[in-house]
N, C-alpha and C positions, 0 to 999 in steps of 0.2 A: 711357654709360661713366662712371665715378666713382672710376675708378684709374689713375693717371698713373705712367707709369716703368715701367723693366723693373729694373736694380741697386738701384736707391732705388726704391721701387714704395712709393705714397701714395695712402691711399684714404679720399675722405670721405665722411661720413656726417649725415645730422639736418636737419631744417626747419625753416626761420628762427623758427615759435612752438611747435616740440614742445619736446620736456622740455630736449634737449641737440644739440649740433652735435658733432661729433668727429672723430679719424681714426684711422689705422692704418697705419704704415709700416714695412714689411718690407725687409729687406737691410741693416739697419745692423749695422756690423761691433758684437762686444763691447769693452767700456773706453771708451766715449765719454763723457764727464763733459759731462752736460745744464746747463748754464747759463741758467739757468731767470729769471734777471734779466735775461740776454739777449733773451728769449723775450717777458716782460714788458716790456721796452723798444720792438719791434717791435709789441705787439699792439698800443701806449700811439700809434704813429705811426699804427696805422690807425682807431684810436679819436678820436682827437684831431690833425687835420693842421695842419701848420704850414709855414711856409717859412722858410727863411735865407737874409738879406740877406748882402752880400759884406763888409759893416763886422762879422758876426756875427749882428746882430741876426735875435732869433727873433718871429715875429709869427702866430697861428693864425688859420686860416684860417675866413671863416665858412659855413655851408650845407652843413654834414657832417650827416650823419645823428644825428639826438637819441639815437633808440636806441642807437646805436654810441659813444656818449659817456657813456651811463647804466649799460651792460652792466661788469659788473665782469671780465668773463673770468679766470676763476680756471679752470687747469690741472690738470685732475684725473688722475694718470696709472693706468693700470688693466693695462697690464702691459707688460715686455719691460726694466724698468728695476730695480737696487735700489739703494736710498740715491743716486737722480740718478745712476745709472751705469749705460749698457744692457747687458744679458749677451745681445747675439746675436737674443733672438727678437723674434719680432713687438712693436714699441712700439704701444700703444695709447695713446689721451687720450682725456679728453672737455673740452665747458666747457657749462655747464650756463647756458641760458637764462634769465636771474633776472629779466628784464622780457619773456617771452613770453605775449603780452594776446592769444589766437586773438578773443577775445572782441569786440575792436577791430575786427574786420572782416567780422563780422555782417553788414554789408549790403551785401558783396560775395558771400556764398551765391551769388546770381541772376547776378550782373552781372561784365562782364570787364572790365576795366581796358584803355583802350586804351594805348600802349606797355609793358606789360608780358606776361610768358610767361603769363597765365591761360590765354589761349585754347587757346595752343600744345600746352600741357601737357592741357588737357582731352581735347582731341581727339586727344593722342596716347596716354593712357594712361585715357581713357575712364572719370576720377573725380577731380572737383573739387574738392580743396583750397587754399583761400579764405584758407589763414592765413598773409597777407603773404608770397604769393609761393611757398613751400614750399622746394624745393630750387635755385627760380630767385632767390631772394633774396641780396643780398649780404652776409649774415648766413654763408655759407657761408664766406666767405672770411676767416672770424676759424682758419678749423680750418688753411686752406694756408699761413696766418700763421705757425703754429706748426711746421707740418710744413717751411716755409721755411728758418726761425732754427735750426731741427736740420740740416737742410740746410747753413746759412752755417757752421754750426761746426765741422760734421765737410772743407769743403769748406777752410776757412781753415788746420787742421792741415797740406794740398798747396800752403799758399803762395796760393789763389786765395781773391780779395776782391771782394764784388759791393756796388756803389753806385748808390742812384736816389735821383732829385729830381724835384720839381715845376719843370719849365723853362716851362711857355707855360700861359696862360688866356684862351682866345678868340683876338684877334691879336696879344694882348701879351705881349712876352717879360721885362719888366720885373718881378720880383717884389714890388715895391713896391707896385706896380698892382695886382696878385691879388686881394688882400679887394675892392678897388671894382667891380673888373669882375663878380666873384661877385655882389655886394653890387646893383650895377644889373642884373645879370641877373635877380633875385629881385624886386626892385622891379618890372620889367614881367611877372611873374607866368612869367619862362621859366626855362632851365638853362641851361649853358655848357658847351663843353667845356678840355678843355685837356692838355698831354702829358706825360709824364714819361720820363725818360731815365736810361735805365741805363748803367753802363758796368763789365765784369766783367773783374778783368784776374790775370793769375797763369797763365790757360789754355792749358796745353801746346798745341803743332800735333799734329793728327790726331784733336780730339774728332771722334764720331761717324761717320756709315755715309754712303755715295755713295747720292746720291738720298731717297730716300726718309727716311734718317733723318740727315740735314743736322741739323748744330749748330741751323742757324737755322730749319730747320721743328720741327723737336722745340721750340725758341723760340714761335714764332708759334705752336706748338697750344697749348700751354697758356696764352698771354698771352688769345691771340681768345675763351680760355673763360672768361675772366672778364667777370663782366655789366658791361655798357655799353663794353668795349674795343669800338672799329670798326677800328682800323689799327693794323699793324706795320711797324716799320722797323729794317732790320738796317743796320750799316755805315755807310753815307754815305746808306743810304737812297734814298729820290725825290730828293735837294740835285742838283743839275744839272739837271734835265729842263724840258725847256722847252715851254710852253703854246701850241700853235698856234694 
């Protein structure tokens, strides 16, 4: 499935070295003034991460993705807008791939990468494309970026405001710590994890449906589809439980 929502209904498309990544988002009312510096600002945070310390200070983060930092992500809109204002129909975008090198992984034709979706995706769709990942790459997620930031704007209009940060890297919550812990992870030739924390507020009582379509599971499906997410925490979370 590659379309999220039912009112706001968001659907992406493209592989991390075709031509372009994109999306399509249907349901947005007309008169929304796209803020497109906004949109730019958001993609700039997933391009380039950083942290903020509690004095201000800003300090970036290292062991992002090079691509992700090389990629100029330029917004191309292809319909449902005019003069950055949507009239109702379908928004489409694209962002076009300006450093997609298929060519760079020639010599994974044969071979599957062990923790990544190669194998997955072979055997499940019974045809191997080799070009970094394809639609299991995190290259996808420059498209839910944008379809986010139109998201946050139209949602900011009802008064609601969503905020995340980088809180924890490994067992430290310290963000001073971050770049080192990154930094020796990389030295012993491993990866880290670490968590970030939202918190959305403005939100009337009575979003969403009993059971099945819970605030907080329509939450967790879409976080857990993002590659490399393992865990969700709503609320207070797992904080109480105690380890036998």
């Amino acid at each position: 499935m590659n379309t999220f929502g039912e009112r706001f209904r968001f659907t992406s498309f493209g592989e991390s070295h075709g031509p372009a990544i994109g999306g399509v988002i249907d349901g947005l009312p007309s008169g929304l003034h796209i803020d497109e510096e906004a949109i730019r600002v958001e993609l700039s945070r997933r391009s380039h991460p950083v942290v903020r310390l509690e004095d201000g200070r800003i300090y970036p983060l290292p062991g992002g993705s090079s691509r992700a930092a090389d990629e100029p992500d330029q917004v191309e809109w292809l319909s449902g807008q005019v003069d950055g204002v949507t009239i109702g129909t379908p928004l489409a975008f694209l962002i076009k791939n300006a450093h997609a090198r298929a060519s760079d992984y020639d010599a994974y034709r044969d071979v599957f990468r062990p923790g990544h979706a190669d194998y997955t995706y072979f055997v499940k769709y019974g045809i191997r494309d080799y070009r970094g990942g394809g639609r299991a790459s995190a290259r996808e997620t420059a498209a839910r970026v944008v379809a986010g930031s139109i998201a946050k704007q139209l949602l900011t209009q009802r008064g609601i405001t969503i905020n995340a940060e980088l809180t924890q890297i490994g067992k430290t919550t310290d963000p001073a710590r971050f770049a080192d812990e990154i930094q020796h992870a990389q030295a012993d030739g491993d990866s880290i994890g670490g968590i970030i924390s939202c918190r959305i507020s403005g939100v009337e009582a009575g979003v969403g449906e009993p059971i099945f379509d819970k605030l907080q599971a329509r939450l967790a499906y879409a976080m857990l589809s993002i590659n490399a997410c393992k865990g969700f925490e709503y609320g207070s979370g797992f904080a109480g439980v105690q380890k036998r």
